[in-house]
N, C-alpha and C positions, 0 to 999 in steps of 0.2 A: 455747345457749352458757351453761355458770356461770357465776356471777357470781365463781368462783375464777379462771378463765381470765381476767380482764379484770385490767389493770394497780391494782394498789390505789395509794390516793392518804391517806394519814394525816391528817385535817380536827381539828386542836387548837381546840377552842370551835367545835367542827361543830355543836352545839347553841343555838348564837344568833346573831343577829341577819344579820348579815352570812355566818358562817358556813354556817347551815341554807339559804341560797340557794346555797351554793358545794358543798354537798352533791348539791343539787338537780342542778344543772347537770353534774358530774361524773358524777353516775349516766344524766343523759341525752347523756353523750358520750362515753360506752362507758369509763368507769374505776370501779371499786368503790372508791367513798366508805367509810373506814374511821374513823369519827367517835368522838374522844376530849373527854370532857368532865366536868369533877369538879360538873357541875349546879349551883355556886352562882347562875347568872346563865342558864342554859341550861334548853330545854325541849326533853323527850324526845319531844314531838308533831308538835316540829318538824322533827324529821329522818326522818320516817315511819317505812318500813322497812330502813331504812340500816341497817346493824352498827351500833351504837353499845357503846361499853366506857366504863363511869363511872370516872374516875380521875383523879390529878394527873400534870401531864406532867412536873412533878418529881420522880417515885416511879420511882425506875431500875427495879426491878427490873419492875413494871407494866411501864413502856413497854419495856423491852425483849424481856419475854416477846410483848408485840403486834409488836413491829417483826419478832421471827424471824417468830413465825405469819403475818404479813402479807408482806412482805416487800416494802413499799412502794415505786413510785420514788420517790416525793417525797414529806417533809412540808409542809402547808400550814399557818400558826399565827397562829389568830384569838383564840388563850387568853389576853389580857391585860385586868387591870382598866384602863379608859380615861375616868374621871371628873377632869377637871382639876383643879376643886376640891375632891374628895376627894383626892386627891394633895396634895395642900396642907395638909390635919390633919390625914391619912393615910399617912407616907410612906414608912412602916414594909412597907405594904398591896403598896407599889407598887413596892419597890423588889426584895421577893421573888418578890411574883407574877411583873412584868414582866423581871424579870433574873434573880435566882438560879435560878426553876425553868427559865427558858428557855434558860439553860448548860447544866443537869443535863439539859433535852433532848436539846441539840445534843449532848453528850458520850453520851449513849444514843447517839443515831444515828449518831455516831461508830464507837463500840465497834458496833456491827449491821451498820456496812459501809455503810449511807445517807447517801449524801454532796447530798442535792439537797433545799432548803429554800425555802419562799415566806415571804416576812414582813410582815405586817403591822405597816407605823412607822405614823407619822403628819405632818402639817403641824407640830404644837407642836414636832417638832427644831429648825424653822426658827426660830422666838421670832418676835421682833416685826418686822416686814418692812423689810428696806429696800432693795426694789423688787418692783414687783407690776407683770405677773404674776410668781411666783415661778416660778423653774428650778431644777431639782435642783442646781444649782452653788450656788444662794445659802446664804450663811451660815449655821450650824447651829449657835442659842445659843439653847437652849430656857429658857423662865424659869420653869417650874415640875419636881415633881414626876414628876409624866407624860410629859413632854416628855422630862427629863433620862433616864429608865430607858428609853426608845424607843432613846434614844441612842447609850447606854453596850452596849446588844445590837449594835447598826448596828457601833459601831467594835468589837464583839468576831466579829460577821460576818466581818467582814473580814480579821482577824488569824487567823479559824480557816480561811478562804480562801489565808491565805498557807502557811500550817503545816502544815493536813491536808486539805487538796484540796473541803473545801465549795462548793460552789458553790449561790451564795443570789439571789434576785430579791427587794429590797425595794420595798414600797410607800410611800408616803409618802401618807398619804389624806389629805382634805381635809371634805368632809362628805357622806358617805355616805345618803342618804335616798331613799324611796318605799318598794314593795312588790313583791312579783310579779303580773305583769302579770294573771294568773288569779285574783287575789286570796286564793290559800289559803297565802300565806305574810307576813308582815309583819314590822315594830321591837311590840317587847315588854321596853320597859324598865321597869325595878321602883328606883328614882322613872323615868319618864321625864324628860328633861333636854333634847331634842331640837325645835329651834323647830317642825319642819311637823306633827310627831305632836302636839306640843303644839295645835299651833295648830286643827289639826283635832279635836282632842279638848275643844274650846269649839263648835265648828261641830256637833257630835255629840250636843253637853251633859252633857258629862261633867265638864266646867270654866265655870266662868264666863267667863271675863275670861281674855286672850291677854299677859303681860306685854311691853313694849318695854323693854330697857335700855339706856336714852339714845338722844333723838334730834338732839344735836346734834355728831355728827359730822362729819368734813368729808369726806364723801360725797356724791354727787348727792342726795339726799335726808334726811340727816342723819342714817341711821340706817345701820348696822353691814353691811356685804358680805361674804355668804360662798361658796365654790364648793361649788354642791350637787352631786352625780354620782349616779346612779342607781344603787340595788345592785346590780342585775342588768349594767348597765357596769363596773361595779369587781370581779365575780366575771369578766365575761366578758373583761377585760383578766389576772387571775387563772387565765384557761383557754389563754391564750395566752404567760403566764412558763412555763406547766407546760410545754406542747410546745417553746417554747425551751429550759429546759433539758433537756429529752428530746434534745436533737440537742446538745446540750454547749457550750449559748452561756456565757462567761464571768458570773460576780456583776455585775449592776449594780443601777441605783436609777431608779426611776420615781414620777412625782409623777401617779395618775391623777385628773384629774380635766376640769370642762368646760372649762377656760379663759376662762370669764364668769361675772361673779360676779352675786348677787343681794343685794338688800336686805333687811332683815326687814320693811319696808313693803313691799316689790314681793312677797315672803313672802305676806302677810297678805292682800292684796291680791289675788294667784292664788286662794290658799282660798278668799276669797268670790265669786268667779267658778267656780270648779269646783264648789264646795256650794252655791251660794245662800241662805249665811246669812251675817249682820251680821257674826259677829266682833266683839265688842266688845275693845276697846285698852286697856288702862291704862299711863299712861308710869313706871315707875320709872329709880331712879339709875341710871347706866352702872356694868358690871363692872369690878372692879380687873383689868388685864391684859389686855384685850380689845380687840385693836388693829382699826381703823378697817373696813382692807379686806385679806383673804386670800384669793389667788384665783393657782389653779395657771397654770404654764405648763406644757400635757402634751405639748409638739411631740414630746419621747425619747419617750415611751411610743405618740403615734399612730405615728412615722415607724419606731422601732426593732422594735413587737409589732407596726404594724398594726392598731392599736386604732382604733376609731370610735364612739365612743358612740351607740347606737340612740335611747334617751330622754332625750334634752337636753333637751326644752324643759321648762319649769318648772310650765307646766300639765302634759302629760302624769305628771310625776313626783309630783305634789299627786293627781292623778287616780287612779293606783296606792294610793296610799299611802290616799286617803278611802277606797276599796276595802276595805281591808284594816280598816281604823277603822268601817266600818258593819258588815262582817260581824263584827265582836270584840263590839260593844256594838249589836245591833240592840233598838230599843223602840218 
C-alpha cells in the first residue's frame, strides 16, 4: 500500500520536540505524516523519512499549494514559539508567530476546503490558578505574552467555528516531558529551559549544578508543583482528537495532562534514583510569575477521548528521557 493511499495528516512544527513524536505515531497508525516546518527551532533528523516541506505556515500561497497536493484531513499545529519569558522582551516574536501566522493558516485551510484543526494551547491561558486541580472551565487570564497569543487563537477558533464550519480540538498542555520509550527520539531545545532535561543534563555532566527557584513555597515541600505528562501521552491523546474529529465530533477543549502534580524536589529526587548520580542543587530566587502549584484536571479528556495515560509515573518518564540524554551526549 502507498503511502498516497493513506489518509494525510498536516504536522506544523512536525519537526520538534513534541511534534517529531506525533509524526512518529501517525506513520505508525496508518496516516501519512505531512510535516511542515520553517527549521528555526526544528530538526530534520527528527522526522526521518516523513515528507517534510521547509516553510512558514503563514506563506499562503506554500501552504496552499501543499494542502491541494496533500489533501489532508486534519491539520495538527505544534508551530508556536512557547518561551514565557521570551514573550515578555519579546512580544513582537510572539504575537506573529503564535497568531498572525496561525490566522493566515486557518484562512489557507479555509480557502483548500480543510475544515479539521488540532491545537496546541497551553496551561498559561489559565494565569495564576484559583483552584487546582484545574478544569477546562477555569478561568482564562493569562499574564504573559505567551499566554495571551494561545489565547487570542482559542477565541478566534471558536468564532471561525461559528462562521465557517472549523471544527478544532484544542489542547491546553501542562508540561510535556520524557522521550520515546526506544530512545531514538527526544527534547532538543536550543537554550534548553525545561527542569527534567535540565536536570538530567547535570546527572550526564554536561551541567554543573541543577538550579531550584525558591523553595519556600506553600507546597508540601516548599518547592514549585508541576503536572508532568509523558509525550508519547499527549501525542497519543493527539491520535484520539484526530479519529474524533474523523467521525465529526464538535470543537472542544481538553486539559491533557496527569492530574498529580510533582515537585521540583520530588523532580531532582527521581533523577538521582533513575541515574545514580548526586545532582548537585543550588537554591536561587523564586521566578517573577510562577505560581505555587499547576496541576490539570484531565477527567474531559480521559472520559470524553478515552485517554489513559500509559507513562505516569515520574520515574518511568525520567527514565525515557535519561535514555535519550545518554545517547545525545555519550563519553
Amino acid at each position: 500500500m502507498s503511502n498516497t493511499s493513506l489518509p494525510s495528516v498536516v504536522v506544523a512544527g512536525g519537526a520538534g520536540y513534541i511534534g517529531s513524536h506525533m509524526v512518529r505515531m501517525l506513520a505508525e497508525n496508518g496516516y501519512h505524516p505531512v510535516v511542515v516546518d520553517n527549521m528555526a527551532t526544528g530538526h530534520a533528523e527528527a522526522v526521518a523519512s516523513a515528507t517534510l516541506r521547509q516553510g512558514d505556515i503563514g506563506d499562503r500561497a506554500f501552504i496552499g499549494d501543499l494542502l491541494r497536493e496533500f489533501r489532508p484531513a486534519c491539520v495538527m499545529h505544534f508551530a508556536a514559539a512557547s518561551l514565557v519569558g521570551e514573550s515578555v522582551v519579546a512580544p513582537a516574536k510572539y504575537w506573529r508567530n503564535n497568531l498572525v501566522q496561525t490566522l493566515s493558516l486557518l484562512d489557507t485551510m479555509l480557502e483548500c476546503g480543510v475544515k479539521q484543526f488540532i491545537f496546541s494551547s497551553t496551561a498559561a491561558v489559565y494565569g495564576d490558578p484559583v483552584e487546582v486541580p484545574m478544569t477546562e472551565l477555569h478561568p482564562r487570564q493569562p499574564i504573559n505574552p505567551y499566554g495571551q497569543s494561545k489565547l487570542a487563537v482559542e477565541n478566534a477558533l471558536a468564532d471561525y467555528g461559528e462562521a465557517y464550519g472549523l471544527r478544532s480540538i484544542t489542547f491546553r498542555y501542562f508540561n510535556a516531558a520524557g522521550a520515546h520509550p526506544d530512545g531514538t527520539l527526544g527534547e532538543l531545545h536550543e537554550p534548553e529551559t525545561h527542569l527534567i532535561p535540565l536536570v538530567l543534563q547535570v546527572a550526564s555532566g554536561r551541567r554543573e549544578v541543577i538550579a531550584r527557584f525558591g523553595s519556600n513555597f506553600p507546597t508540601r515541600d516548599g518547592s514549585c508543583i508541576r503536572d508532568y505528562v509523558h509525550v508519547q501521552d499527549l501525542c497519543d491523546a493527539h491520535l484520539l482528537a484526530l479519529r474524533k474529529l474523523g467521525e465529526g465530533a464538535a470543537s472542544t477543549v481538553y486539559n491533557p495532562g496527569n492530574g498529580e502534580g510533582h515537585s521540583v524536589n520530588e523532580v531532582i529526587e527521581a533523577a538521582r534514583r533513575v541515574t545514580g548520580h548526586p545532582i548537585p542543587l543550588r537554591d536561587d530566587p523564586p521566578r517573577a510569575g510562577d505560581p505555587p502549584v499547576l496541576v490539570a484536571d484531565a477527567a474531559r479528556a480521559r472520559g470524553e477521548l478515552g485517554w489513559t495515560p500509559k507513562y505516569a509515573a515520574l520515574d518511568t518518564i525520567i527514565a525515557h528521557a535519561w535514555q535519550w540524554e545518554q545517547r545525545q551526549h555519550k563519553h
